[in-house]
N, C-alpha and C positions, 0 to 999 in steps of 0.2 A: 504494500500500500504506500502508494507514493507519500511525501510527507506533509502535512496542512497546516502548519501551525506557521504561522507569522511571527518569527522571532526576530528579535533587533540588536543588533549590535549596541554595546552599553562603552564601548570602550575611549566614542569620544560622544560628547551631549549631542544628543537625537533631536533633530529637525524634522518635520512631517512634511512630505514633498507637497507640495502644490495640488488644488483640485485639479483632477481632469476635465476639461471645458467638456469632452465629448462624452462625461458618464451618463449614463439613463439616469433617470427621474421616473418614479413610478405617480401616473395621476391620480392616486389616492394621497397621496403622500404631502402632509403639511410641512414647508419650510418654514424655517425663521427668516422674520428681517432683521439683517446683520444693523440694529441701530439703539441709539444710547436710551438708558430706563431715564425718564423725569426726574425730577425731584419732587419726595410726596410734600414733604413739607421742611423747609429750611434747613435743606440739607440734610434728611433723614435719610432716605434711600436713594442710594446713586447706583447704577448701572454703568460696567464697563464695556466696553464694544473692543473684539479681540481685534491686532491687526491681520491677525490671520488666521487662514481657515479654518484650523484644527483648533483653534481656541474655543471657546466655552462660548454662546449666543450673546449671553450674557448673563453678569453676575453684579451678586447684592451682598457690601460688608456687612457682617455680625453687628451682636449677635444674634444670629437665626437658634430660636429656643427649637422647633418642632416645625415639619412644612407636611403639606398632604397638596396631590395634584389630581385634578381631572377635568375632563369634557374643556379644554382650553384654558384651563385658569391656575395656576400655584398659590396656595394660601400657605400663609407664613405667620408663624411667632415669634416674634423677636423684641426685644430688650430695646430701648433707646432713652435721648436725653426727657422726652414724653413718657418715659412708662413704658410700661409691657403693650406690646400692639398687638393686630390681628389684622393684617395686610393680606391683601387678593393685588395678583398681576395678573396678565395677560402672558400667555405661552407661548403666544406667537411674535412680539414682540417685546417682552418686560412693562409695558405701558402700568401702570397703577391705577388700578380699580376702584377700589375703596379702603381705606382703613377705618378702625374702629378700636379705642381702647380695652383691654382683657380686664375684666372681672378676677382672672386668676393669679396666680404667681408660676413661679421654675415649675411648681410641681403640673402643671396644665399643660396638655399635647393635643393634636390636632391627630384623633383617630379615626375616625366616617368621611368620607366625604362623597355625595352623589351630584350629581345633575340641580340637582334643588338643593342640598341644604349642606351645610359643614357640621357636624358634630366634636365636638370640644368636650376632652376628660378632665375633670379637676379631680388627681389624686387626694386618697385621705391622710390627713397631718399626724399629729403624734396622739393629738387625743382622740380624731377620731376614725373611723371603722370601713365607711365608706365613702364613694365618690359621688360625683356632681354633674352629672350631662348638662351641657349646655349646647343649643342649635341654633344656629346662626342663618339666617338666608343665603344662600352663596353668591347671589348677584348687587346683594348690596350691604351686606353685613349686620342687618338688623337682628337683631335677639328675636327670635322665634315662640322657641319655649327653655323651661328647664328644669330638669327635676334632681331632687337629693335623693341621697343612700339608695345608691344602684351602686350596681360592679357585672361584669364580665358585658360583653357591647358586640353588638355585630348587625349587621343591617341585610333587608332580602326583602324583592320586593314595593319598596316604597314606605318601608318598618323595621324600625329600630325595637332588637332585642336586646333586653336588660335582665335579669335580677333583682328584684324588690330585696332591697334590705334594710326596708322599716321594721324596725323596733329588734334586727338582727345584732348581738355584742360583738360577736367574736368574728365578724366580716364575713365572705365569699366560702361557699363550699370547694372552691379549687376545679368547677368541673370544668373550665377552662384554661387549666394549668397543669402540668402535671408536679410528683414531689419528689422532695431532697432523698437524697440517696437513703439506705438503713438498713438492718437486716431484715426484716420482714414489715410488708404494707400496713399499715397504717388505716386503722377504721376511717371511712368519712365521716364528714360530723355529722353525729346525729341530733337534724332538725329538720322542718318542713320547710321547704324550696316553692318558691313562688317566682314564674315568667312573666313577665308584660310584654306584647309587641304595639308599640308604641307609633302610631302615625306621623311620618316624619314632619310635617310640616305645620301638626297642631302639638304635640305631645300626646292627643287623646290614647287611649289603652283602646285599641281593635278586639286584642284576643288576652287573656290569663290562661296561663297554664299552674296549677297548684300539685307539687309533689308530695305525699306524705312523707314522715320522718321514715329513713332507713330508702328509702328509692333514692336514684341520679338522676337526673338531665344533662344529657349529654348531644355536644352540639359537631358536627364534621364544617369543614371549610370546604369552598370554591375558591377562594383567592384571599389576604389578609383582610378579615372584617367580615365578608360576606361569608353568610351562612347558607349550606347547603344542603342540611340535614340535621333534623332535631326528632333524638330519641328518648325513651323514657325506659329503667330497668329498675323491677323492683325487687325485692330480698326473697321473692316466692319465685323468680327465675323468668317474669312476664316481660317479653320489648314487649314496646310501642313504638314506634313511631309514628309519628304528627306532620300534620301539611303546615308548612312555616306562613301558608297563608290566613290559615285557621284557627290553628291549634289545636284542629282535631286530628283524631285518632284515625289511623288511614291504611293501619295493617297494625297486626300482632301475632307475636310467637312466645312458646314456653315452653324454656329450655330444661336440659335437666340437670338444674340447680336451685338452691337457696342458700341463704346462711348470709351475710354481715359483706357490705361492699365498701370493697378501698376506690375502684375506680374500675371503668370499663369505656370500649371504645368499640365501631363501626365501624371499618372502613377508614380511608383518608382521601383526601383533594386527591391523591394521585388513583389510587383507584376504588369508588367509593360504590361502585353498583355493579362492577362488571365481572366473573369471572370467579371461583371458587373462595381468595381472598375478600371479594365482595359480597359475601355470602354467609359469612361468619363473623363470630361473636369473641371478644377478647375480654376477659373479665379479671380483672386486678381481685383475689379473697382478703380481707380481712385477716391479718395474723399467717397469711401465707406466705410462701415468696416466689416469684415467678407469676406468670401470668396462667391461664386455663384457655382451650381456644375453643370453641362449641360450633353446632351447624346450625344456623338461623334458621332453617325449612324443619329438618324432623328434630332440635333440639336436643341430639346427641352432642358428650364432649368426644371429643374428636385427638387431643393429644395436650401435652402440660409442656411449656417453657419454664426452665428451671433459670431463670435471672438472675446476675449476678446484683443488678440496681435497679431500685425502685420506676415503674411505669417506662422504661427506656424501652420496651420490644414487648411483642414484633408489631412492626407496623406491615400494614399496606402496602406494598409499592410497586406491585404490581400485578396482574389476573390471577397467578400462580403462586405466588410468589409472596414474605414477607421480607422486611430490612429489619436487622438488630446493628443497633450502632451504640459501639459502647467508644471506651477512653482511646483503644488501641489501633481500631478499625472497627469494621463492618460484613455482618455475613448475613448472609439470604435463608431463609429458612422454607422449604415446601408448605404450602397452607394445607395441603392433605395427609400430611403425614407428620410434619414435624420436624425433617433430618433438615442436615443443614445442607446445603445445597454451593455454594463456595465462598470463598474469605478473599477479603481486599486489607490490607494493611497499611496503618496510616492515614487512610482517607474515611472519614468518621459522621458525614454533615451531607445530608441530601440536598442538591440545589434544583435538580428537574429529572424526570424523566420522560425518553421522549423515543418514538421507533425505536424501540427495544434497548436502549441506551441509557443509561443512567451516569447524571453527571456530579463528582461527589467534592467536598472541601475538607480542610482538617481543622478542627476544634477543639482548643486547649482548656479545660474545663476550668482550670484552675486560674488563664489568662486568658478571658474571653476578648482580649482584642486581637490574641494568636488566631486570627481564621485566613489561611494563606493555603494556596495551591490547590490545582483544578485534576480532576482525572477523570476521563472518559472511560465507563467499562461496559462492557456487551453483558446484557442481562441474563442470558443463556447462560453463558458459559463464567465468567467471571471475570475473564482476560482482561485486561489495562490494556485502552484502545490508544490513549494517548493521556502522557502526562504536562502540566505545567507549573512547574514548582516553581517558578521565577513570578509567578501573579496571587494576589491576594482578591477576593472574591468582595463586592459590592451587597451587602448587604440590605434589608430594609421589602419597601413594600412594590418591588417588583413583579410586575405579573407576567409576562413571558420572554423574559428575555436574561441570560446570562451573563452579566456585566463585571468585569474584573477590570486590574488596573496594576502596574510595574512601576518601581520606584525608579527616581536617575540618580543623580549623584549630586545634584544642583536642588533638592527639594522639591520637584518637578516631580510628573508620573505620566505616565501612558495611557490612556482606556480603552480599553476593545472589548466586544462580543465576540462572546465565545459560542460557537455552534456546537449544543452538545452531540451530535450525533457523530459530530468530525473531528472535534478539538479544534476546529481551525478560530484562530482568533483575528476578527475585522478589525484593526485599529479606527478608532474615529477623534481622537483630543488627545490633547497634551493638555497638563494641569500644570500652575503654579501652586508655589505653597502648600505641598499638597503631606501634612503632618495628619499625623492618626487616623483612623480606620472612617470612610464616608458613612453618612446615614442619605442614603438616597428613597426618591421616588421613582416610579415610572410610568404616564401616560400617555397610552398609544407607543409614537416613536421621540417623545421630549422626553429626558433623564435630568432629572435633580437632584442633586448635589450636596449636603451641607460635609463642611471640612472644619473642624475648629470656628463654628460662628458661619464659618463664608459659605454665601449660597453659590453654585453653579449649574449652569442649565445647558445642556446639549443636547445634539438631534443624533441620535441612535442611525446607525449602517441600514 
């Protein structure tokens, strides 16, 4: 296999050559105009204009607290000599939308964001337990609605789901987290769980879901926020699963189990309906260790994962197929039998999988800014299709696309897309300043940036 990966000589500072005047242009495709951001207000926000083409579209000095991007627009938190703001640009040009002073402090991020509305988390302080949604209009920043004591957030639909944690002491039952390592799992807490989907543009409550004490709700993704699947498991061995439009009950099985739940899961984004892995029930016991895997249709258990750490496997990742990713690496387990099926070492962090390709990172548990170097492995077999350990992987709330980036030796960096099915990596920017690990967006084909405070915005290959 000829070789695809786009490497760059590091030995003197790397120049990016000049655009091609004769490249295609695909007519879906939204460009930028290469031109300077306004000033919102007396010198609050400036926009640079790169001289050249592989620069950033444009970018916005710190500090940027939290950004969320879509449907054309970047909204931003950031710090200034005004206060904490809550600034909207324009994607296609940096143009300023609107700003509007924050209600919050550091602890407030910008987690939802649709078509209509921006949703804003205010973590909870030291005295208390839960958080604070707060909804914004997106096209002119007006406060919407907002409600207290919720926690765990994800939207579907044209509704935002919450967690009611009125009159809850001890916060969040975790069913949207998993837990810290130990010998054996960990009872959930036992109390009654209460859902709201919440209409995004009034606050009103559409649907309730209410779980007795000793049941889960448990919820699977389609992409960071959006929710794709929302089940119910109770201590006598019952799913449910629920239509996220309703909250009704739209199918049930009963498995053969009961007894005391630490945690349990469905499926994943990557493969959540399709294929024997999609089929099946993973149920974290109480006072166990390892996980239990069962068959969703006739409710037989099916085989026992003996786990070395709490809720890390097996997950989904593909029809056939789980991923256990512990400190060392990562091995595949059959979902019909249990064997392990083959090991990758060193690569420890799912970033996609895609045509039978799975593209993996490595993660330092102990230094979660250690997440550096790509590997391409064929899901069949387990072979390393290509490696790149010269790039550190982009993290954050990207939806399809595999973004990494190469340090120079001038504080600079590289970024390119990486194709996981090929390794091959697209260069498209060079970076200034480019110190500690990026917290990016991605909408459509604009990439947003924060680096230490600094925003940057580029247009993806």
């Amino acid at each position: 296999m000829p070789d695809a990966i786009i490497e760059l000589d590091l030995s003197t500072p790397w120049e990016p050559p000049g655009p091609s005047p004769s490249r295609p242009r695909r007519v879906h495709q939204r460009w930028f105009a290469l031109v300077a951001v306004a000033l919102l207000t007396a010198g609050v926000l400036v926009a640079d204009v790169p001289s050249r083409g592989f620069g950033p579209v444009f970018t916005v000095d710190g500090p940027v607290l939290s950004l969320n991007a879509a449907e054309g627009r970047i909204v931003l938190s950031r710090s200034s000599g005004a206060g904490q703001q809550i600034e909207a640009l324009s994607l296609r040009d940096g143009r300023p939308l609107w700003s509007v002073p924050s209600e919050g402090n550091h602890n407030q991020y910008l987690a939802i964001m649709t078509d209509r509305v921006i949703g804003l988390v205010t973590e909870p302080g030291i005295s208390d337990q839960s958080s604070t949604f707060t909804v914004l209009d997106v096209t002119t920043g007006e406060q919407l609605w907002q409600r207290k004591q919720v926690g765990g957030f994800g939207q579907a639909g044209g509704r935002i789901i919450v967690e009611d944690l009125t009159g809850v002491v001890d916060g969040p039952t975790g069913v949207f987290n998993g837990a810290e390592d130990g010998a054996v799992n960990p009872p959930a807490e036992q109390r009654d769980q209460r859902f709201l989907a919440l209409d995004e543009r009034t606050g009103a409550t559409v649907w309730q879901v209410d779980a007795p004490k000793g049941s889960l709700i448990a919820f699977s993704w389609s992409a960071p926020f959006s929710l794709a699947r929302m089940t119910e498991l109770s201590p006598t061995g019952l799913l449910q699963i629920r239509d996220l439009d309703t909250g009704a009950v739209i199918a049930a099985h009963q498995l053969d189990w009961s007894g005391t739940l630490s945690s349990y899961r469905t499926g994943t984004s990557f493969s959540d309906t399709v294929g024997a892995a999609g089929e099946q029930v993973v149920i974290f016991k109480a006072g166990d260790r390892g996980a239990d895997v069962y068959d969703r249709g006739s409710g037989r258990l099916l085989w026992h994962w003996q786990g070395r750490m709490l809720f890390d496997g097996p997950l989904a990742c593909a029809q056939e197929l789980y991923c256990v990713q512990d400190q060392d690496g990562m091995y595949t387990v059959d979902a019909r039998t249990g064997r392990t099926v083959w090991r990758v070492a060193g690569y420890n962090t799912i970033l996609r999988v895609e045509s039978g390709v799975i593209a993996l990172t490595r993660w330092n548990r102990t230094d979660n800014l250690n997440i550096s170097g790509v590997a391409t492995v064929d899901m069949r077999t387990g072979q390393v299709l290509r490696k790149l350990d010269n790039w550190s992987v982009m993290l954050g709330r990207l939806t399809d696309r595999v973004v990494a980036w190469k340090l120079l030796g001038d504080r600079s960096a590289v970024l390119g897309a990486v194709n996981p099915r090929t390794g091959e990596v697209t260069v498209f920017g060079k970076a200034r300043d480019w110190n500690g690990r990026p917290d990016c967006v991605q909408s459509g084909d604009d990439l947003a940036c924060v680096v230490t405070g600094r925003l940057s915005v580029w247009k993806l290959p």
